[in-house]
DRENVEXGU-26216 format. One line per 8 residues: number of its first residue (from 1); their letters; for each residue z negated, y, x negated of N, C-alpha, C. Coordinates in steps of 0.001 Angstrom, whole numbers, plus 500000, padded with zeros to 6 digits. Layout:
NUM	A	Z Y X Z Y X Z Y X  ...;
//
This chain:
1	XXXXXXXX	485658 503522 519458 485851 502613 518342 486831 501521 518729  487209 500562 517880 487982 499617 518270 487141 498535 518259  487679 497498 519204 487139 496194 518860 487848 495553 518128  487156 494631 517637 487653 493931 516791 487577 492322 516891  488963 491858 516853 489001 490194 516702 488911 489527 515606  488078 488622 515967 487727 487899 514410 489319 487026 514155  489517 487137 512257 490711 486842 512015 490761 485435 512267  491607 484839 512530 492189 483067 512179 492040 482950 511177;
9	XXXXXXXX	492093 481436 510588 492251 481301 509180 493574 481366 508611  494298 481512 509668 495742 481597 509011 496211 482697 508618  495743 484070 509396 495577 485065 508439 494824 485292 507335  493909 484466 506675 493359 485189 505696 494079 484762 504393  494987 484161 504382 495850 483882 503699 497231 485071 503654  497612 484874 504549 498545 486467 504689 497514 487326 504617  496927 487860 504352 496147 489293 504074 496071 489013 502260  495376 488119 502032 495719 487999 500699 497028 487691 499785;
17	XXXXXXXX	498056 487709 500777 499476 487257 500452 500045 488693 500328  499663 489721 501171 500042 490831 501134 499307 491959 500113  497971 491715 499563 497522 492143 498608 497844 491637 497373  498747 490384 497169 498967 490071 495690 500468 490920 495947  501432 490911 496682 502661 491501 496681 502463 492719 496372  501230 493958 496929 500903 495272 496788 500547 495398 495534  499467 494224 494558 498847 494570 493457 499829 494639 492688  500931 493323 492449 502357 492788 491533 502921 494607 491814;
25	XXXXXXXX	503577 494952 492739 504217 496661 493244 503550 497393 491843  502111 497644 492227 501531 498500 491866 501374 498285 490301  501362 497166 489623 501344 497112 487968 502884 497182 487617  504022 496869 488773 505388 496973 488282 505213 498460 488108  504812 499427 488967 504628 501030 488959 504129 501597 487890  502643 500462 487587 502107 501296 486114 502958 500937 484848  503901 500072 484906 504569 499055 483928 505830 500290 483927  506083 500485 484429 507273 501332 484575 507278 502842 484066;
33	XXXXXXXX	505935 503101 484629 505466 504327 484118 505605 504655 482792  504680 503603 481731 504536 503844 480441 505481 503629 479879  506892 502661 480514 507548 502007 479051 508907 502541 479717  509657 502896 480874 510620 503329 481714 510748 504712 481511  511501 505303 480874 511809 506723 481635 512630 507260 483052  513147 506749 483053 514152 507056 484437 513162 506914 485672  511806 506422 485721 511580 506172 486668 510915 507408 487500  511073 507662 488878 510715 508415 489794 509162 508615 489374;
41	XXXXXXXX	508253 509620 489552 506908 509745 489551 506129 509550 491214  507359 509773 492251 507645 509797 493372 506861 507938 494264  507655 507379 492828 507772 505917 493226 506175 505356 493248  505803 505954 491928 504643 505595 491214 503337 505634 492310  503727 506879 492953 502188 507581 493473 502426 506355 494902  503399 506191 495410 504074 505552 496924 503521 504058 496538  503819 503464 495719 503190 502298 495328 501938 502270 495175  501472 503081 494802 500030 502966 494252 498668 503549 495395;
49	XXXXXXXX	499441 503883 496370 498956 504921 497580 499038 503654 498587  499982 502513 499014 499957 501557 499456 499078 500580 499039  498819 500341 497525 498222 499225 496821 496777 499599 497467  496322 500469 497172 494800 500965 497519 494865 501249 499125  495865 501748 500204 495236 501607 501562 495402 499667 501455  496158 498933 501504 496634 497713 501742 494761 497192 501725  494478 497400 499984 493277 497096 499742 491950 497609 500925  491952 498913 501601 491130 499669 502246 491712 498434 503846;
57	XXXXXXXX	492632 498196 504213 492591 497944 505548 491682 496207 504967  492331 495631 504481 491955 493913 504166 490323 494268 503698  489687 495037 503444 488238 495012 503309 487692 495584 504782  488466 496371 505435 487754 496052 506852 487881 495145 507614  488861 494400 507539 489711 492986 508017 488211 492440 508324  487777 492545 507072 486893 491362 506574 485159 491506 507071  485474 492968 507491 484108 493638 507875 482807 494491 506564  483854 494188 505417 483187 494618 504245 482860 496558 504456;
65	XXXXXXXX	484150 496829 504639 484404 498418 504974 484029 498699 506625  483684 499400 507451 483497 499946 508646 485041 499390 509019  484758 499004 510323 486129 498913 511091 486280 500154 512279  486854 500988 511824 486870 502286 512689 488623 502633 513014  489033 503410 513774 490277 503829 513849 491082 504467 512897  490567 504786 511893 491181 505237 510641 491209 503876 510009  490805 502999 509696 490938 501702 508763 491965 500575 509735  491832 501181 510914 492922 499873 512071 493821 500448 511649;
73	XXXXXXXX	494661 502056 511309 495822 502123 511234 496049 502920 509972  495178 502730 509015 495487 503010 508001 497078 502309 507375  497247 501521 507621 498896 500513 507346 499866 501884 507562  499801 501841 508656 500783 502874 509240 500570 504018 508639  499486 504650 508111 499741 505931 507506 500106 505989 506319  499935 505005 505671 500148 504656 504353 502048 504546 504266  502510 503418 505530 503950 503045 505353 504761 504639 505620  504198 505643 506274 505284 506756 506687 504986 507753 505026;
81	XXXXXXXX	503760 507728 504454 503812 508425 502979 504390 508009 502274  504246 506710 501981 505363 505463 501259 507061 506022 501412  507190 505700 502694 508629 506126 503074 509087 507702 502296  508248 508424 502997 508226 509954 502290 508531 509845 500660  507511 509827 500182 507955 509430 498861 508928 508778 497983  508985 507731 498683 510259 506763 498334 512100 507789 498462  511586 508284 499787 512725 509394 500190 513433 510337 498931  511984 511036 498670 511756 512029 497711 512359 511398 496452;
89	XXXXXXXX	511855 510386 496067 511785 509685 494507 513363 509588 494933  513903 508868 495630 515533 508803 495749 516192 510017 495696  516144 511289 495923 516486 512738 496185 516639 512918 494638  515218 512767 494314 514639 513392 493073 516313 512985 491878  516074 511526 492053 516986 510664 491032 518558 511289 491116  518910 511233 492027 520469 511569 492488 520782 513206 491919  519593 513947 492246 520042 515125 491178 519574 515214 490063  519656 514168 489122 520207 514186 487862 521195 513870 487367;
//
């Protein structure tokens, strides 16, 4: 398992600084969805796949969720699908 350090208070402000930037992403994604056509579906899922791990790591932060090795680097698995996608959604666009 990992150990775990209890946060500063100065992070719990950046953790919640980084969940309002993920949530704002993630309603620009659903916002885009309904009223945008041009937009990637690519983009949608990459945003919205970040919004919810972002959410999954900051509730173990907190000790709400299990703090296990899947929730320490959940960030990271989330940022290389993100990337993927984002990749894709750019591919996708250019051949039209």
């Amino acid at each position: 398992t990992v150990s775990f350090v209890q946060i500063p208070e100065i992070m719990l402000g950046l953790h919640w600084g980084v969940m309002t930037i993920c949530m704002i992403g993630a309603a620009i994604a659903i916002y885009s969805c309904r009223y945008v056509e041009t937009v990637s579906s690519m983009f949608i899922v990459g945003t919205i796949l970040m919004f919810f791990s972002m959410c999954l790591y900051v509730l173990g932060s907190f000790d709400i969720l299990p703090w296990n090795d899947f929730t320490a680097n959940l960030i990271y698995l989330a940022l290389s699908v993100e990337a993927v996608l984002f990749t894709s959604g750019i591919i996708q666009q250019l051949r039209f």
